[in-house]
N, CA, C and O atoms as a printed pandas DataFrame, in Angstrom:
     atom_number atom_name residue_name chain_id  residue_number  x_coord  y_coord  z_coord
0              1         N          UNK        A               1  -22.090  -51.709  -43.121
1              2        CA          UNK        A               1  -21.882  -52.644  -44.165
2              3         C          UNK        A               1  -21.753  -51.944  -45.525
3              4         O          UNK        A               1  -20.743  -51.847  -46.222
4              5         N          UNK        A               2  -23.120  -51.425  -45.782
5              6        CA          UNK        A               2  -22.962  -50.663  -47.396
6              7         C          UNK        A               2  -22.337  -49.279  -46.926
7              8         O          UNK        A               2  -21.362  -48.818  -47.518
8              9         N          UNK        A               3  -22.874  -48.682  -45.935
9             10        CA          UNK        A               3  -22.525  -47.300  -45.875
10            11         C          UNK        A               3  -21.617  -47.191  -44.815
11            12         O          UNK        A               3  -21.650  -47.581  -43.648
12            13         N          UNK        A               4  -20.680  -46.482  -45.580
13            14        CA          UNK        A               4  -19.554  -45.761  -44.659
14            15         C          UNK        A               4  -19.737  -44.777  -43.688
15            16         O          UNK        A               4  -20.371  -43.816  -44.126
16            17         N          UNK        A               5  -19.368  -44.678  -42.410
17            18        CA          UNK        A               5  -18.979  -43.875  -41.369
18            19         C          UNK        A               5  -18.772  -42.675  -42.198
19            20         O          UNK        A               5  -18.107  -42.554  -43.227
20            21         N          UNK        A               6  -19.600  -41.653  -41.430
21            22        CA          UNK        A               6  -19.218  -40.193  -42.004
22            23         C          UNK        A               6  -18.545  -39.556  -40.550
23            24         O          UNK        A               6  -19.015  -39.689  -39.420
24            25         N          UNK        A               7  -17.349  -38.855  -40.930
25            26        CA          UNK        A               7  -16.919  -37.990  -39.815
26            27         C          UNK        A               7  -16.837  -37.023  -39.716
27            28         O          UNK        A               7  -16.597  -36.410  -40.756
28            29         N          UNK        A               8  -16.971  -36.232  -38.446
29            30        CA          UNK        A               8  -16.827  -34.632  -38.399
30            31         C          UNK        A               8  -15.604  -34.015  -39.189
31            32         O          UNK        A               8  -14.719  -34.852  -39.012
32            33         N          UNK        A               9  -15.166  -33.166  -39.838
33            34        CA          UNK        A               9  -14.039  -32.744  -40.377
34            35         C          UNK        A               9  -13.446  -31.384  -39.656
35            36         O          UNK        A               9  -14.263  -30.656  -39.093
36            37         N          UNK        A              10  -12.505  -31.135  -39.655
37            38        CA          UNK        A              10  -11.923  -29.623  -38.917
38            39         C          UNK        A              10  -12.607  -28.375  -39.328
39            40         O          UNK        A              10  -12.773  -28.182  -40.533
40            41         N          UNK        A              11  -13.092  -27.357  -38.316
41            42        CA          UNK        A              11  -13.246  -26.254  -38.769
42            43         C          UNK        A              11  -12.907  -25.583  -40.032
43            44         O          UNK        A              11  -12.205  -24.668  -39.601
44            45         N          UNK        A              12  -12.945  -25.419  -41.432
45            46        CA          UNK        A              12  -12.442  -25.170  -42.104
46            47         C          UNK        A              12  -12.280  -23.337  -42.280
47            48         O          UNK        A              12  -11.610  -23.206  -43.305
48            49         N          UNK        A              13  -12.435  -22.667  -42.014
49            50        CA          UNK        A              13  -11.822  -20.758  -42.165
50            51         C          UNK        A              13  -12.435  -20.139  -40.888
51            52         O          UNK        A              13  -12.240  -18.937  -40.711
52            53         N          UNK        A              14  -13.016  -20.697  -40.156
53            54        CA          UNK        A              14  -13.259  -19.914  -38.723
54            55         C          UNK        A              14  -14.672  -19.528  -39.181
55            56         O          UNK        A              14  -15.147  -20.067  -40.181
56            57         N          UNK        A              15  -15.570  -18.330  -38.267
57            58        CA          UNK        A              15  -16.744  -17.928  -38.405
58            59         C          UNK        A              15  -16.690  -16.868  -39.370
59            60         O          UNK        A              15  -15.619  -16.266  -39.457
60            61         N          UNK        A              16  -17.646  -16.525  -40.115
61            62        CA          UNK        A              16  -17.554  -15.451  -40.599
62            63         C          UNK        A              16  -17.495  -14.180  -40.173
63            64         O          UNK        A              16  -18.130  -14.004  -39.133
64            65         N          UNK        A              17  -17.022  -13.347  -40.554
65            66        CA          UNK        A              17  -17.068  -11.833  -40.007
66            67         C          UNK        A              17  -18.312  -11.100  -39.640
67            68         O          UNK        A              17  -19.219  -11.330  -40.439
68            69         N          UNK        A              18  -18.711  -10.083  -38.433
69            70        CA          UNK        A              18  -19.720   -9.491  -38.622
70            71         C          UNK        A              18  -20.236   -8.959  -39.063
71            72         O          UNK        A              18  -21.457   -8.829  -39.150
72            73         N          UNK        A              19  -19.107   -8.313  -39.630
73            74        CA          UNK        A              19  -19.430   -7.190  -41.156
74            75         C          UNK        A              19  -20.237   -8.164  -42.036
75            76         O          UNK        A              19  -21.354   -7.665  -42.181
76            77         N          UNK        A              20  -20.152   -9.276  -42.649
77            78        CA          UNK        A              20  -20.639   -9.919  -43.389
78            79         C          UNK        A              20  -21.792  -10.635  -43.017
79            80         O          UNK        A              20  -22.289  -11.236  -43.969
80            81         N          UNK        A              21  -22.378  -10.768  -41.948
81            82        CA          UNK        A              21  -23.923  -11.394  -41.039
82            83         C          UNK        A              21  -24.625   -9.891  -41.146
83            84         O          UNK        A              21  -25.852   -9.821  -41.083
84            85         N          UNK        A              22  -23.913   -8.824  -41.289
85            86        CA          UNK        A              22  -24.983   -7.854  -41.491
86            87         C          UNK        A              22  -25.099   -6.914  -42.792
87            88         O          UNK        A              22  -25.785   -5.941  -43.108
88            89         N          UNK        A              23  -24.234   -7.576  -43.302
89            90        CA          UNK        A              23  -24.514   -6.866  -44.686
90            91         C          UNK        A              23  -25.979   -7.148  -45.786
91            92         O          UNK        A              23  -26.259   -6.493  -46.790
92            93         N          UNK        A              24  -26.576   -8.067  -45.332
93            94        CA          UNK        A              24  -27.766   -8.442  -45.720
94            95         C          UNK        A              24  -28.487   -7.099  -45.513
95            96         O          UNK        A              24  -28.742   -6.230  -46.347
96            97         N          UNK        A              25  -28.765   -7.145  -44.129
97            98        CA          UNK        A              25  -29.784   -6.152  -43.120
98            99         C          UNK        A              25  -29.480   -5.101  -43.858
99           100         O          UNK        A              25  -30.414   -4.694  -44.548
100          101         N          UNK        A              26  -28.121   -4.317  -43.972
101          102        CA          UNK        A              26  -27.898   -3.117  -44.495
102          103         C          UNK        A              26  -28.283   -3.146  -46.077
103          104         O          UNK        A              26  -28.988   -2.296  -46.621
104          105         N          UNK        A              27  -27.797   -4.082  -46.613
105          106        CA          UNK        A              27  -28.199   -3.811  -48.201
106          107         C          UNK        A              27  -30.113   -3.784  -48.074
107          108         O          UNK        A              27  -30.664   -2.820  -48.605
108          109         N          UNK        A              28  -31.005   -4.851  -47.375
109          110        CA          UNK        A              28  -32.151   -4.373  -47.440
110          111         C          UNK        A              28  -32.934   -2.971  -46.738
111          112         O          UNK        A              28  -34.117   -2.629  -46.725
112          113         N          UNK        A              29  -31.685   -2.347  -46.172
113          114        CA          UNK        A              29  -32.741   -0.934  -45.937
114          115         C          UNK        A              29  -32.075    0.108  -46.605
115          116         O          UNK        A              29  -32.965    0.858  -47.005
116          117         N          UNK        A              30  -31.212    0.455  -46.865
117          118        CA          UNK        A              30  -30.902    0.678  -48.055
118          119         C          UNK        A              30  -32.185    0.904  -49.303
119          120         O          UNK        A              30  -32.874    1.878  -49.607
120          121         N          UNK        A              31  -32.091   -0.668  -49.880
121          122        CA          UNK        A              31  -33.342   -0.794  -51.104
122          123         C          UNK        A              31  -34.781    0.023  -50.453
123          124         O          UNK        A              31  -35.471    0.868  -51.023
124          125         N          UNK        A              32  -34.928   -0.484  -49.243
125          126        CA          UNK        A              32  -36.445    0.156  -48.730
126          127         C          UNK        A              32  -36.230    1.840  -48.726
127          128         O          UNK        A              32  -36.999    2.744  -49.053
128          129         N          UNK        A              33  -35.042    1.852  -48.284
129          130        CA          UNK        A              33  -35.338    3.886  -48.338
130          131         C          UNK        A              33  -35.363    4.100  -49.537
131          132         O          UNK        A              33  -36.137    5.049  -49.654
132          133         N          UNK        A              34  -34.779    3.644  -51.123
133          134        CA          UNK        A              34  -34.850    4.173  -51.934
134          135         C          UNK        A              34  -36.289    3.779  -52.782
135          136         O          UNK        A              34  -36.915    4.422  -53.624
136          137         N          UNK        A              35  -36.430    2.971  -52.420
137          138        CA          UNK        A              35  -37.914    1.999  -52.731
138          139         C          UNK        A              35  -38.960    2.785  -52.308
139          140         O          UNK        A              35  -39.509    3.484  -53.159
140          141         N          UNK        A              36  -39.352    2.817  -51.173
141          142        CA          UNK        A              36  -40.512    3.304  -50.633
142          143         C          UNK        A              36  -40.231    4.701  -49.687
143          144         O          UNK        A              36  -41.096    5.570  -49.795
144          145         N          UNK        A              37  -39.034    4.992  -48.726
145          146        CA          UNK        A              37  -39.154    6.106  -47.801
146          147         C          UNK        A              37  -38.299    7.479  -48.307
147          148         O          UNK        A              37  -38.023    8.519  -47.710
148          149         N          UNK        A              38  -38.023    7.036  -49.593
149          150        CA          UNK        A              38  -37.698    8.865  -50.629
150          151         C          UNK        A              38  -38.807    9.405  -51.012
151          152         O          UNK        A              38  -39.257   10.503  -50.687
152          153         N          UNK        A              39  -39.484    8.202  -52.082
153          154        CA          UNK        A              39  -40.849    8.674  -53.223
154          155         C          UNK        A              39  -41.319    9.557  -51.741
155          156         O          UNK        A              39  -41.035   10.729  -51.496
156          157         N          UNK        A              40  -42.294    8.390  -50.671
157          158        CA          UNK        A              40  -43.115    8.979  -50.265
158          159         C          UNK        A              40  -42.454   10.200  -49.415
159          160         O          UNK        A              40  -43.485   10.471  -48.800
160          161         N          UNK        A              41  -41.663   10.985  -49.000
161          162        CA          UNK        A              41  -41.331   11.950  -48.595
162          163         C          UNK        A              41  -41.224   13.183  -49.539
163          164         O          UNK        A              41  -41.702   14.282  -49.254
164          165         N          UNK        A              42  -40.429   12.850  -50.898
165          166        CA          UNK        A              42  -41.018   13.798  -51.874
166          167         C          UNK        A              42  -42.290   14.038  -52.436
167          168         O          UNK        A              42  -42.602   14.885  -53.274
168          169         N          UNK        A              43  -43.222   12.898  -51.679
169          170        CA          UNK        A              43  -45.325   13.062  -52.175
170          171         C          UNK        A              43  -45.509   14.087  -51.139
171          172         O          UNK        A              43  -46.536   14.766  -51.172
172          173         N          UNK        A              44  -44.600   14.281  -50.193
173          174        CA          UNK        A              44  -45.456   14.535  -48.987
174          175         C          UNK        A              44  -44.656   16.530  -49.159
175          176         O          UNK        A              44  -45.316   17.428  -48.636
176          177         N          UNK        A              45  -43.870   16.746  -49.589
177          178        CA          UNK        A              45  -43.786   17.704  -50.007
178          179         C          UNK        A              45  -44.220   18.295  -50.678
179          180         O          UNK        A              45  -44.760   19.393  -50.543
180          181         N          UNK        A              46  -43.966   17.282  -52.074
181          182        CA          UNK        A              46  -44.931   18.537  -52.760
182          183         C          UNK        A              46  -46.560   18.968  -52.246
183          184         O          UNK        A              46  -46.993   20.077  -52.562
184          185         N          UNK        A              47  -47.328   18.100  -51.516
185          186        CA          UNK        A              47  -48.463   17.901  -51.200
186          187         C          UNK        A              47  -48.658   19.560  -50.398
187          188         O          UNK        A              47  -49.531   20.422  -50.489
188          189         N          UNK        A              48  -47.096   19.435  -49.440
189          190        CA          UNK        A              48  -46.685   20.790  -48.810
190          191         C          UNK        A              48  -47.464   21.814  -48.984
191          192         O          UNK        A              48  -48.440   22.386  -48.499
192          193         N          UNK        A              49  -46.032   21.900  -50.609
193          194        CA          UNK        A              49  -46.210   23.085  -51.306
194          195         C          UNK        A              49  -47.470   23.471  -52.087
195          196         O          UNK        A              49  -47.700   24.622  -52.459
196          197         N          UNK        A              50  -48.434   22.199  -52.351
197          198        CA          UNK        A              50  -49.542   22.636  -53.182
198          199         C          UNK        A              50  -50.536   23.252  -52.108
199          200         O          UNK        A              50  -51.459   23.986  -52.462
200          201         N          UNK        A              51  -50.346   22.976  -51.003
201          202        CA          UNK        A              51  -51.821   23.213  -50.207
202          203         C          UNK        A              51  -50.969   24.709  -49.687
203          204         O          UNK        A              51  -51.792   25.508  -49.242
204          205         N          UNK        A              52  -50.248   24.979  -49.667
205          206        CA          UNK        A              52  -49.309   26.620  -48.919
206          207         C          UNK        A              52  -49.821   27.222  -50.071
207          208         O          UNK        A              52  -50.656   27.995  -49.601
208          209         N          UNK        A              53  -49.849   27.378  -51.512
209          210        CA          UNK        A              53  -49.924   27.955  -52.448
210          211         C          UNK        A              53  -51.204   28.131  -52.868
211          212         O          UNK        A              53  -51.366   28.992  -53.732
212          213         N          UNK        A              54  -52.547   27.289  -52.318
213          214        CA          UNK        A              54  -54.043   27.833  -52.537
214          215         C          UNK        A              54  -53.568   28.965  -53.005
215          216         O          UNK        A              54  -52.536   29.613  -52.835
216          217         N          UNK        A              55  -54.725   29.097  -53.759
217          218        CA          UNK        A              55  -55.373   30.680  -53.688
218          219         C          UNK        A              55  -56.936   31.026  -53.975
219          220         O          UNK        A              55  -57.337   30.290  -54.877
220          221         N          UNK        A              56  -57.578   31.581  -53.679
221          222        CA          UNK        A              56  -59.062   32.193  -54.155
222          223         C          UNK        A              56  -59.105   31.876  -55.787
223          224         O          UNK        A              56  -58.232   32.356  -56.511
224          225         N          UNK        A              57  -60.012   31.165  -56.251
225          226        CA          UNK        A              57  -60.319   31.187  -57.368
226          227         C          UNK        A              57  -59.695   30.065  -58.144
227          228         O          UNK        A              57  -60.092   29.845  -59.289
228          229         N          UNK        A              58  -58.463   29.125  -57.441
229          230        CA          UNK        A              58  -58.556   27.838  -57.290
230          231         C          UNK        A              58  -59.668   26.671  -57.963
231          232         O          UNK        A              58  -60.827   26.696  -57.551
232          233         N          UNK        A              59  -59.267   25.670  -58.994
233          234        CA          UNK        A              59  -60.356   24.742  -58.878
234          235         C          UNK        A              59  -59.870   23.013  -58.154
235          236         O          UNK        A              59  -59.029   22.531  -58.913
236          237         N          UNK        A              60  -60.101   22.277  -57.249
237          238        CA          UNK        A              60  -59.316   21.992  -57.021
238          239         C          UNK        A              60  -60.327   20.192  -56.579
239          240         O          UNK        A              60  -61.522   20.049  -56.836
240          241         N          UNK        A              61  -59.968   19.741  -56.308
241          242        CA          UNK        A              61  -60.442   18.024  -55.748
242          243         C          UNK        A              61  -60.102   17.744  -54.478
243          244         O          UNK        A              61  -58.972   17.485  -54.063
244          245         N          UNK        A              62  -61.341   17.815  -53.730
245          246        CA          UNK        A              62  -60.665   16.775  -52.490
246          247         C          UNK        A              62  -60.408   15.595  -52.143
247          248         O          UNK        A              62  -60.810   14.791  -52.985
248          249         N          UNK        A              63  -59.857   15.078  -51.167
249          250        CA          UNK        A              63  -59.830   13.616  -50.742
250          251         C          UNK        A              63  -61.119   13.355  -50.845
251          252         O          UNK        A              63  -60.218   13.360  -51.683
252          253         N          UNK        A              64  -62.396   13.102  -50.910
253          254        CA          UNK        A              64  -63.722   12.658  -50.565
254          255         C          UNK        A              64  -63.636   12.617  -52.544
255          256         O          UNK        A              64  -63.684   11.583  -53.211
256          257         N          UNK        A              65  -63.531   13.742  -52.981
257          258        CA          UNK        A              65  -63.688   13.445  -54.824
258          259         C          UNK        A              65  -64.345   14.645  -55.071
259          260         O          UNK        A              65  -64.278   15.076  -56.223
260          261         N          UNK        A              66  -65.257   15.573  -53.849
261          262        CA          UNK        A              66  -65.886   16.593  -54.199
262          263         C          UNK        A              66  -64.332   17.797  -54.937
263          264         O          UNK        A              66  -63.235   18.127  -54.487
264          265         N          UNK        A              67  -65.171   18.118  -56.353
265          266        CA          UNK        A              67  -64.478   19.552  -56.779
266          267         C          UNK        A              67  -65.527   20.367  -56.874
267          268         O          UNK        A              67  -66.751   20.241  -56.918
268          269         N          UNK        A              68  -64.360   21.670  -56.907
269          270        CA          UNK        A              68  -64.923   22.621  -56.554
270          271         C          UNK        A              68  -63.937   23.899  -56.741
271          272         O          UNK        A              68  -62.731   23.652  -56.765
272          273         N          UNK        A              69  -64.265   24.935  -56.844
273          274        CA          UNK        A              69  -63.570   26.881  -56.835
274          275         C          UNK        A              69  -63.276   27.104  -55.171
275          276         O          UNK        A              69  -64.238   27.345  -54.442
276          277         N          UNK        A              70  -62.501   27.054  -54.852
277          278        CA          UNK        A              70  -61.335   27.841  -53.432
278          279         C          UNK        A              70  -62.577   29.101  -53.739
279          280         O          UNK        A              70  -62.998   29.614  -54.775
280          281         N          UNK        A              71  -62.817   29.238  -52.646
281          282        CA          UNK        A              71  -63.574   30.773  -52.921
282          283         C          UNK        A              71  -63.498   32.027  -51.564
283          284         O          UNK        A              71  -63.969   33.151  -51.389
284          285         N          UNK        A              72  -62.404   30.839  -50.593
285          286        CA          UNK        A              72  -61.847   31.596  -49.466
286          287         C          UNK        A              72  -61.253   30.572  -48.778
287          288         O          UNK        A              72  -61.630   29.413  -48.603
288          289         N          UNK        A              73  -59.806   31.430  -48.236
289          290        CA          UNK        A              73  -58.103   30.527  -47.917
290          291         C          UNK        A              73  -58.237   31.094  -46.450
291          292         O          UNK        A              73  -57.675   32.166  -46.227
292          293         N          UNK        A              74  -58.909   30.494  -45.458
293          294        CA          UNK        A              74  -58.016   30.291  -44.042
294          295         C          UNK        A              74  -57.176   29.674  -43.081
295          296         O          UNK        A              74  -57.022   28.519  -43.478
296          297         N          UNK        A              75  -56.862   29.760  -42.547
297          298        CA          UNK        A              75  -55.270   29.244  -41.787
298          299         C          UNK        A              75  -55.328   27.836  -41.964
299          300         O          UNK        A              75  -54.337   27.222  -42.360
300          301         N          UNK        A              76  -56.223   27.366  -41.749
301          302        CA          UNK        A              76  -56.515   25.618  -41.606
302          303         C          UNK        A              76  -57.586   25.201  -42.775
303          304         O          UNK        A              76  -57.655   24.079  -43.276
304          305         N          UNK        A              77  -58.364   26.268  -43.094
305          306        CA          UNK        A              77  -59.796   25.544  -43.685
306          307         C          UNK        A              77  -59.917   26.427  -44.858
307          308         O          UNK        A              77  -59.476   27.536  -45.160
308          309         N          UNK        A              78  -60.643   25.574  -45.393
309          310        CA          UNK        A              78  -60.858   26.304  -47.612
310          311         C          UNK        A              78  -62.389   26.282  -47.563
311          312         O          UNK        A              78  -63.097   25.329  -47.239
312          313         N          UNK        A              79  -62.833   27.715  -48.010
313          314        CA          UNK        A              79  -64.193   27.266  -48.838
314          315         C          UNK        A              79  -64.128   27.328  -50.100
315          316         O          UNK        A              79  -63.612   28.073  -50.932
316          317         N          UNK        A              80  -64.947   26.107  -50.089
317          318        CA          UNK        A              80  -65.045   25.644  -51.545
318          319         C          UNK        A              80  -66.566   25.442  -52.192
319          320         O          UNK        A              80  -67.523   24.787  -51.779
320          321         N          UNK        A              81  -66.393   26.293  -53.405
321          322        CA          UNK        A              81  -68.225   26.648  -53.800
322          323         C          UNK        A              81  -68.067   25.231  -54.727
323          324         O          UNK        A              81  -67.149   25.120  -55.540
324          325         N          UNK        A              82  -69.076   24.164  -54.506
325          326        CA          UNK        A              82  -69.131   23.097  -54.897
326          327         C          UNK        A              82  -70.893   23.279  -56.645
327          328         O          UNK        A              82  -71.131   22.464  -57.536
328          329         N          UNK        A              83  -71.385   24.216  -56.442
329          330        CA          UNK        A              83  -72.320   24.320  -57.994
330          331         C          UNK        A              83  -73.671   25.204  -56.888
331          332         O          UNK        A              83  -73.802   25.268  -55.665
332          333         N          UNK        A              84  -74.123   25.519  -57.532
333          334        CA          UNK        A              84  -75.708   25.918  -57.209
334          335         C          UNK        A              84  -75.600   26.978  -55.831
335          336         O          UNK        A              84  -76.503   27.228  -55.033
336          337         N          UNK        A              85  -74.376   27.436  -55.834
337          338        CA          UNK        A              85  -74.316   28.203  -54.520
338          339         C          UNK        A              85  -74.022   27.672  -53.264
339          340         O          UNK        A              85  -74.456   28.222  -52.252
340          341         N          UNK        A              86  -73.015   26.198  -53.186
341          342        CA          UNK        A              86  -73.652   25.819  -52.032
342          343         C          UNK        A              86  -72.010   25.998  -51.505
343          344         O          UNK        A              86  -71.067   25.861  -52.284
344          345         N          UNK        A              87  -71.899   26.222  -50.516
345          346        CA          UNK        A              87  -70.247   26.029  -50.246
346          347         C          UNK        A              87  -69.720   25.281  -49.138
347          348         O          UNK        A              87  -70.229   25.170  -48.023
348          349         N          UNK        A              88  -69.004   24.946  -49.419
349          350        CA          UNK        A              88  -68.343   23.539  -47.830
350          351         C          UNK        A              88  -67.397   24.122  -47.031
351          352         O          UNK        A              88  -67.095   25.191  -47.561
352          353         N          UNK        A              89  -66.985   24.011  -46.357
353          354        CA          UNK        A              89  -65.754   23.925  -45.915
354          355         C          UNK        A              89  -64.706   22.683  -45.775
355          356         O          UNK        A              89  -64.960   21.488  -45.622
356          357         N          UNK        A              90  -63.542   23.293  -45.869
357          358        CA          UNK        A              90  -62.621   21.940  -46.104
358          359         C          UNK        A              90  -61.829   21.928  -45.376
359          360         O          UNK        A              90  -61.677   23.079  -44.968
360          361         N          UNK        A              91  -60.878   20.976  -44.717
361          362        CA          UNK        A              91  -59.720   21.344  -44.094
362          363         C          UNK        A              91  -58.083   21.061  -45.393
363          364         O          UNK        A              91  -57.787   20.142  -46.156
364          365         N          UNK        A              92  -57.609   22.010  -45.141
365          366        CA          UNK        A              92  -56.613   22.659  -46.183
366          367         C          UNK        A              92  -56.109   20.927  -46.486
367          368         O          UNK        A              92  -56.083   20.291  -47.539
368          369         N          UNK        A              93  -55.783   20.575  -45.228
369          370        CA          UNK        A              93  -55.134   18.831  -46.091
370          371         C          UNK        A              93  -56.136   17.927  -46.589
371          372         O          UNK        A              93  -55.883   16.744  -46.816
372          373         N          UNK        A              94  -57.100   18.372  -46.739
373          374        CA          UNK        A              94  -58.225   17.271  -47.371
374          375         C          UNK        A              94  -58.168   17.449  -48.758
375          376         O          UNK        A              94  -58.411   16.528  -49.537
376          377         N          UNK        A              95  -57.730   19.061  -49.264
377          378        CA          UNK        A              95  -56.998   18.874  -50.639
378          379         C          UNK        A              95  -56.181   17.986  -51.627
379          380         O          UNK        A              95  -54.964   18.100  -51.774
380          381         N          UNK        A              96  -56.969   17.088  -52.291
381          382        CA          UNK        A              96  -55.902   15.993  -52.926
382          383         C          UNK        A              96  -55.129   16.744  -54.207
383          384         O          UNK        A              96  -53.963   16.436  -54.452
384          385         N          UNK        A              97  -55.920   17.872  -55.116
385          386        CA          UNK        A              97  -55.141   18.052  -56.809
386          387         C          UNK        A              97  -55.824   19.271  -56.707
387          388         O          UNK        A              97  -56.933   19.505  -56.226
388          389         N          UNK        A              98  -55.197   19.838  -57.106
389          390        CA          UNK        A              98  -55.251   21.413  -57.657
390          391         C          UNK        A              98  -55.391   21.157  -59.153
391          392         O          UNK        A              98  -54.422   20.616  -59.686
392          393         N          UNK        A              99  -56.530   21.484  -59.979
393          394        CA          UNK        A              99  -57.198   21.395  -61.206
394          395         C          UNK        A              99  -56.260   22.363  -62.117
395          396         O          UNK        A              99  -55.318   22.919  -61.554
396          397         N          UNK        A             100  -56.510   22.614  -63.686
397          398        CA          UNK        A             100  -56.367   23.559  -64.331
398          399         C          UNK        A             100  -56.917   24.714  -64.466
399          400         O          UNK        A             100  -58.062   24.659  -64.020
400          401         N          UNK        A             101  -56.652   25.761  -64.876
401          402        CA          UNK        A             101  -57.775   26.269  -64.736
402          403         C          UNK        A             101  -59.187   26.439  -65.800
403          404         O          UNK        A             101  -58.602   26.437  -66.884
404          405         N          UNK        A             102  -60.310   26.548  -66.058
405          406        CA          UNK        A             102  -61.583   26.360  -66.505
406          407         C          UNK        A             102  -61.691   24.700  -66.835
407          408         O          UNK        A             102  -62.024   24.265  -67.937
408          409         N          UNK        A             103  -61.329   23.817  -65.613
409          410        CA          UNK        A             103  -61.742   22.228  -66.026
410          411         C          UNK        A             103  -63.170   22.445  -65.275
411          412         O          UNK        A             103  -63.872   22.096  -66.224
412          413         N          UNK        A             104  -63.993   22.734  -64.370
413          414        CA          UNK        A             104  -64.804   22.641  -63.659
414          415         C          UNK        A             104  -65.571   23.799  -65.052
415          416         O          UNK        A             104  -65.039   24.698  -65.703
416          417         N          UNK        A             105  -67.133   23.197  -65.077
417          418        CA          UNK        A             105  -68.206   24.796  -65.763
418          419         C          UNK        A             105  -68.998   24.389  -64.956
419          420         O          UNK        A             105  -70.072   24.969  -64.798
């Protein structure tokens, strides 16, 4: 009565292309590698190069927060004289920052 019959109308341009159902997907990984999976691959290098480059006499921070003087570099593990004589051992990646040198007295 008030409302008119609505009808199906013809296909109007066919389906879209596939190229175009996945260009979404591609533009979002894309953004994510430059977003998140570059930075963290260049953290993880330099992280590399800082822990290859110890040396004796080092002041440096670990993951836990203890600092401390490198006071001997082996293959895997650092000692580190933490005050009063006492010394730890570390494992070389538990190294978070390599200090300046005379920040620690």
């Amino acid at each position: 009565m008030l409302i008119s019959n609505a009808y199906a109308q013809a296909a109007g341009g066919g389906e879209p292309s596939s190229l175009m159902t996945l260009l979404p997907l591609l533009l979002m990984f894309v953004v994510l590698y430059f977003v998140m999976i570059r930075p963290q691959m260049k953290r993880q290098k330099e992280h590399k190069a800082m822990i290859e480059a110890l040396a004796k006499g080092d002041e440096v921070v670990s993951a836990g927060g203890i600092a401390g003087k490198v006071t001997s570099v082996g293959e895997s593990f650092v000692g580190l004289d933490i005050g009063g004589n006492v010394e730890v051992q570390l494992q070389r990646s538990a190294v978070a920052q390599v200090l300046p040198k005379g920040s620690l007295k």
